[in-house]
C-alpha positions in Angstrom: -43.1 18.4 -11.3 -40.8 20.7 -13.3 -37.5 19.4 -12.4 -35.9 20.9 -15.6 -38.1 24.2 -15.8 -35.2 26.3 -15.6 -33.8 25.9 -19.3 -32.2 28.4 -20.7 -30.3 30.0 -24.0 -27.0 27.9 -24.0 -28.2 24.8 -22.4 -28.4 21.8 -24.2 -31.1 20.9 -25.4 -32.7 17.6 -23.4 -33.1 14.5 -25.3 -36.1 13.4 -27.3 -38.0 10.6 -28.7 -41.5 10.4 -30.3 -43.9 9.8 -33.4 -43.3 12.2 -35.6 -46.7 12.6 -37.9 -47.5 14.7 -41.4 -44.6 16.5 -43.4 -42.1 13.6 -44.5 -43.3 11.4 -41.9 -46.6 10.5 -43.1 -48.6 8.3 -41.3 -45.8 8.3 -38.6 -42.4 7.6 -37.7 -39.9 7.6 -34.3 -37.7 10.7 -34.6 -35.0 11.5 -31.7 -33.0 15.2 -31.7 -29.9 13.2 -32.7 -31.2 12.6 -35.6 -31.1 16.3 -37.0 -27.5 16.8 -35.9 -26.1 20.1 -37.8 -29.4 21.7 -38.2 -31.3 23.7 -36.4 -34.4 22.1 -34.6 -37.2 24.2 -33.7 -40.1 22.8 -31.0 -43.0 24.2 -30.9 -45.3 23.5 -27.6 -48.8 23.9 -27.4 -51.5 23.0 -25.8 -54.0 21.4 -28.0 -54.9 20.3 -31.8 -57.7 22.1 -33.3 -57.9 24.6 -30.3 -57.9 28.2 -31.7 -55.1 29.8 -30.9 -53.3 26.4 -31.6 -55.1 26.4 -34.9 -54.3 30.1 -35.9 -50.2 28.9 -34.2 -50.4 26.4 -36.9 -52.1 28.0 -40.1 -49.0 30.8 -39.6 -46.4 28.4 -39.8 -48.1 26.9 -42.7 -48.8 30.3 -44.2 -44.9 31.3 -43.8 -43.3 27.8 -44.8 -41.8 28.6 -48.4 -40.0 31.7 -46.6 -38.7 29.4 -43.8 -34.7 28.0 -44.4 -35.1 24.5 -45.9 -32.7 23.2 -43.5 -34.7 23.6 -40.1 -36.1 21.2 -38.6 -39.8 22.5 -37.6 -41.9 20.3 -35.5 -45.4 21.3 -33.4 -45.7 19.2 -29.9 -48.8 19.0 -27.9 -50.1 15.5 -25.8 -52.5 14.8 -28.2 -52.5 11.4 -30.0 -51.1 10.6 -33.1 -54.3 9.9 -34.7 -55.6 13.6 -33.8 -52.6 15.2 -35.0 -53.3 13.5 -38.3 -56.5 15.2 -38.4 -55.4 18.3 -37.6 -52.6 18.1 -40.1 -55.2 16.8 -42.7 -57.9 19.5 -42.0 -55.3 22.5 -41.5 -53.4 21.2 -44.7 -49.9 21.8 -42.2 -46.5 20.8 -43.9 -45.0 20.3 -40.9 -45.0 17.3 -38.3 -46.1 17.0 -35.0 -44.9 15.5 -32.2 -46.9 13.1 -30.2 -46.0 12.8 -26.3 -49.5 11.4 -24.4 -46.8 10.2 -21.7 -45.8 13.9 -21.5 -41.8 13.3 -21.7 -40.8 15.8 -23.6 -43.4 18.6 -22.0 -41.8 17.8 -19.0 -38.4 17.7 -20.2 -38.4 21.1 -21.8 -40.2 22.4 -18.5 -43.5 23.2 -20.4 -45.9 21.2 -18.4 -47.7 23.4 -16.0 -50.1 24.4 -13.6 -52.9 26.3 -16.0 -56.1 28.1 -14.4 -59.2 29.2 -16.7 -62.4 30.0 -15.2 -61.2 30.0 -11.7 -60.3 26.1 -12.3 -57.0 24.9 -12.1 -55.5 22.1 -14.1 -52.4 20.7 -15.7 -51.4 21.6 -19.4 -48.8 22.4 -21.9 -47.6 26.0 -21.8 -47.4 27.7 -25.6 -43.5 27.6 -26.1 -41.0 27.7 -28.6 -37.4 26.3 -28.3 -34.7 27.0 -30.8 -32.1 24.6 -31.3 -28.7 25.1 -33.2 -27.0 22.2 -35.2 -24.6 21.6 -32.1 -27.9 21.0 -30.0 -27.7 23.7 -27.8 -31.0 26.1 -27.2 -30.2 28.9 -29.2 -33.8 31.4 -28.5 -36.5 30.3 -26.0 -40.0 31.9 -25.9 -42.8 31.4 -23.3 -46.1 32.1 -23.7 -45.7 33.1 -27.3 -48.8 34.9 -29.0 -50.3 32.4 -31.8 -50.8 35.2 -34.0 -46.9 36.4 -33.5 -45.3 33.2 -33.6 -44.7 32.7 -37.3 -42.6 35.9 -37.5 -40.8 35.0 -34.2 -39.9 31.6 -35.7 -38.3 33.2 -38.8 -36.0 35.6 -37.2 -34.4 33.3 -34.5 -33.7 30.6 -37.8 -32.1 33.7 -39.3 -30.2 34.9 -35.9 -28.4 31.1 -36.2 -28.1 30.9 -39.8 -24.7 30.1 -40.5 -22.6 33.4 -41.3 
C-alpha cells in the first residue's frame, strides 16, 4: 500500500504528473517535476478542499504569498477533482495551484496515502504533508502531519534553508 513510505531528506524526489489548476494554470494544465528543474518545488498534501483545517492550510499560504521567494514552485495536492479545486481556489481567492490526483499516484508515491481513523472508523486518506524539493530534485525538508495553522511559517523557512547562498 505504501511501497515508497519511507522517503526521506536526500532522496529524490519521485516523479510527477498531473493537472495543475489556479495560479498561472488557470483553468488547468499537465505539469510534471521536470518541468521546474533549478527551482525549488514545494508539495503540499492534504486531505480535502474546503475542509477546515485544509481551508485555514490554504488561506496561510495565501496570506504569506508576497513574502514567499518568487522562484518556488508552490503547489497544494489533495484527490479531489479538478473542478473542486477550481472552486476552492475561486472561493478562498488562493494564488497558488493545486494538484489533481483522483487516481492517487502521487499520494502514493510520496507515501502520504494512509490508513486514517475518526470516530472509531477507519478509512483511507491523504496524510497533511509537506515535501521540499531543491532545484536538483532531491527532498530537501519533509513534514508529516503538519499543523494547518503552522504550515505557512514552516513553508517559508525551509525555502530560505535552500535558498541559494
Amino acid at each position: 500500500m505504501n511501497e515508497k513510505a519511507g522517503l526521506s531528506v536526500g532522496d529524490k524526489a519521485p516523479k510527477f504528473r498531473a493537472l495543475a489548476v489556479g495560479g498561472e494554470y488557470g483553468a488547468g494544465r499537465e505539469v510534471a517535476l521536470a518541468d521546474f528543474s533549478g527551482s525549488p518545488v514545494v508539495l503540499y498534501f492534504y486531505p480535502k478542499d474546503a475542509t477546515p483545517g485544509c481551508t485555514a492550510q490554504a488561506c496561510g499560504l495565501r496570506d504569506s504569498w508576497s513574502e514567499l521567494p518568487t522562484n518556488a514552485h508552490i503547489f497544494g495536492i489533495s484527490v479531489d477533482s479538478a473542478a473542486s479545486h477550481e472552486k476552492f481556489i475561486a472561493k478562498y481567492q488562493l494564488p497558488f495551484p493545486l494538484l489533481s490526483d483522483p487516481e492517487k499516484k502521487i499520494v502514493t508515491a510520496y507515501g502520504v496515502w494512509v490508513e486514517k481513523s475518526m470516530y472509531g472508523k477507519k478509512y483511507m486518506g491523504a496524510e497533511r504533508s509537506t515535501f521540499v524539493i531543491d532545484g536538483r530534485g532531491q527532498i530537501s525538508a519533509i513534514f508529516r502531519k503538519v499543523k494547518p495553522e503552522e504550515h505557512a511559517a514552516i513553508v517559508q523557512q525551509a525555502l530560505r534553508d535552500i535558498a541559494p547562498r
